[in-house]
N, C-alpha and C positions, 0 to 999 in steps of 0.2 A: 464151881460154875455148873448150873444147870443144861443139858444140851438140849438144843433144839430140833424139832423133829418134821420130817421132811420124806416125803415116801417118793418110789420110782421104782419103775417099771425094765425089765432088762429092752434093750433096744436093738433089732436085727437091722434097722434101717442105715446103709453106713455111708459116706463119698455124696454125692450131688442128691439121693434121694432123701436125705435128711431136710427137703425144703417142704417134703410131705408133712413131717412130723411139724413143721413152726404152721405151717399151715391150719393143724389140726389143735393147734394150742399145746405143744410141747417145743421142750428143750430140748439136744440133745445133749448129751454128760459123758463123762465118762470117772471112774473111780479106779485107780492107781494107790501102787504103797510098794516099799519095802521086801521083797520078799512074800508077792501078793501078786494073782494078773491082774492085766487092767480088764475093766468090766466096762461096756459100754452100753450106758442107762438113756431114760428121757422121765424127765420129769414136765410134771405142768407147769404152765409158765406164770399163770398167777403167785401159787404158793411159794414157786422158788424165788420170784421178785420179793415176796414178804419174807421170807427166810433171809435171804439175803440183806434186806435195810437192817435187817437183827444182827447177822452174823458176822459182816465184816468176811475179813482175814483172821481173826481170832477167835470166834465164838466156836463152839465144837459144837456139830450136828447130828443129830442119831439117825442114820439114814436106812429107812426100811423099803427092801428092794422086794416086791410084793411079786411073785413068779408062780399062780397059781396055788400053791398050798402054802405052807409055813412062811411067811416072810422070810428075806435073811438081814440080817441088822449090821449094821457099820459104825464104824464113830470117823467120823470123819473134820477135813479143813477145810475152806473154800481155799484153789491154790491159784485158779486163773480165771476173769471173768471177760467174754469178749460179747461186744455190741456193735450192733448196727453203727455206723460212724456219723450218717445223718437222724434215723430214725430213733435211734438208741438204746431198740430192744432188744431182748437176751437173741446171743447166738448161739453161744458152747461157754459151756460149764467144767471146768476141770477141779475134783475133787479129789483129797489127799488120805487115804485110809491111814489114820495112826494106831500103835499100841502102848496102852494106856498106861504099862509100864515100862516104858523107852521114850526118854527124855527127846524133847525137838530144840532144835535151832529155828527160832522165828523171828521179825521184825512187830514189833505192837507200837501203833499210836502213840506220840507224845502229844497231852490235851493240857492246852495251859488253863488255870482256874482262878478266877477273883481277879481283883482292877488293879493295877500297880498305880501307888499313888505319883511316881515319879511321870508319866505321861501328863497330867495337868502342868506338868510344866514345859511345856512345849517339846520333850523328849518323845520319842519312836522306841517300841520294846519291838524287838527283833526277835522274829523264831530261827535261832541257827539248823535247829536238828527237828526235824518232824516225827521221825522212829526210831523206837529202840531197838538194839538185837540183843535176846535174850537165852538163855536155854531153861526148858524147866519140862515138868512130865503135861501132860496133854490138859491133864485137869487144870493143873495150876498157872494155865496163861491168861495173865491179864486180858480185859479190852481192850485195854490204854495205860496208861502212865501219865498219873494228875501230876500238874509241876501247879505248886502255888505261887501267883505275881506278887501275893498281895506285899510282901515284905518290899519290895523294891522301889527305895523311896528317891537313888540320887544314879547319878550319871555312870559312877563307879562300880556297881554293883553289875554282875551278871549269875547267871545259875550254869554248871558244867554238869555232867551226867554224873559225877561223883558227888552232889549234892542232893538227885536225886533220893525222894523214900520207895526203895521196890519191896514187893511185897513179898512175904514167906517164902521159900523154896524156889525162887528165882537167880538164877545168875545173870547178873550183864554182861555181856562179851562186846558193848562197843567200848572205846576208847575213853575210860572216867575224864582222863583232863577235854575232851571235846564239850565245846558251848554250845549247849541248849539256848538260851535265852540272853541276849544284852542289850543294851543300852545305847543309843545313838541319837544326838542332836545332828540336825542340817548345818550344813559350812554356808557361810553367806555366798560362796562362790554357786550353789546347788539351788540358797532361796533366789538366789538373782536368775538363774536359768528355767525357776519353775516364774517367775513373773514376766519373762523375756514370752515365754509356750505361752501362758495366758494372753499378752498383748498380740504375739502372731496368732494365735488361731480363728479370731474373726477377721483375717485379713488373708489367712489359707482359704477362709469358708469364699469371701469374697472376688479371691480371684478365681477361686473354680466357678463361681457362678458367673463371672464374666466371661470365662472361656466357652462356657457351655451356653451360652449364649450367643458367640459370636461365631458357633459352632452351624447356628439354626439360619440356612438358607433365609431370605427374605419369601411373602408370597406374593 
């Protein structure tokens, strides 16, 4: 895994004045680890937006902390990303210093891949498990963990994390009998309740519009 690279700035500005720096087009951050202080950064808000659609939770970043002379260099994880909750831009960035040989405990993406042909038949493929937990050294974390559909041809059939293929130097640590992926038709009790919502819902849309109607004074 190639790291991606990401520069910043040390940051004095700390508590309520930190509304200076979003102003100025920065983030504020801070970088933590193991046996490490935390350091409290800002980086620019553009680059970290595009580092961030790269990097996930699992990409490693090489973060260079530019302080007048010599950069100093990091390798780091994204470990917390917090947003505006209507506007939805960066607030605070919390970054994880790892060493490259001491293995982590992480969660990575489970991404299903190709069409299960068992869906054409009126079946639903169900995602039970979204992430894996895995341990492995910093370099060798996956992005994700590909599950192929395509074999999945009949009702019977599901995939468990022990069917999963993980790659080299990886350990899984969640539970192998846990279902990633099954199989499910609708019970006629379930298609009668989704045709029962279709018949009411223009007759929800209908009596709010009468209410709201007879809500409006005459003039």
């Amino acid at each position: 895994m190639t790291a991606l690279e990401l520069k910043a700035q040390p940051r004095s500005l700390v508590g309520r004045k930190v509304r200076q720096l979003r102003r100025q087009g920065f983030v504020p951050a801070v970088v933590y680890g193991r046996n490490s202080p935390t350091l409290a950064i800002q980086v620019e808000e553009g680059a970290l937006e595009r580092v961030l659609r790269r990097a996930g939770f699992t990409h490693l970043i090489n973060l260079q902390i530019e302080d007048g002379g010599s950069p100093t260099s990091a390798m780091v994880l994204v470990r917390e990303v917090q947003r505006h909750p209507i506007r939805r831009n960066l607030l605070h960035v919390d970054f994880y210093r790892v060493v490259m040989t001491e293995k982590l405990r992480v969660e990575v993406p489970i991404r299903l891949v190709g069409e299960a042909p068992v869906v054409a038949t009126g079946a639903t493929l169900i995602q039970n498990l979204d992430a894996l937990e895995i341990e492995c050294l910093p370099a060798d974390i996956p992005e994700a963990i590909s599950v192929d559909i395509s074999g999945m041809t009949d009702a019977s059939q599901s995939i468990s994390v022990a069917d999963l293929v993980i790659p080299p130097r990886v350990s899984v640590l969640s539970d192998p009998k846990t279902i990633v992926v099954s199989v499910a038709y609708a019970t006629a009790e379930e298609e009668a309740e989704e045709v029962g919502e279709e018949i009411a819902e223009p007759e929800v849309v209908a009596r709010g519009k009468a209410a709201k109607a007879e809500e409006v004074p005459e003039e």
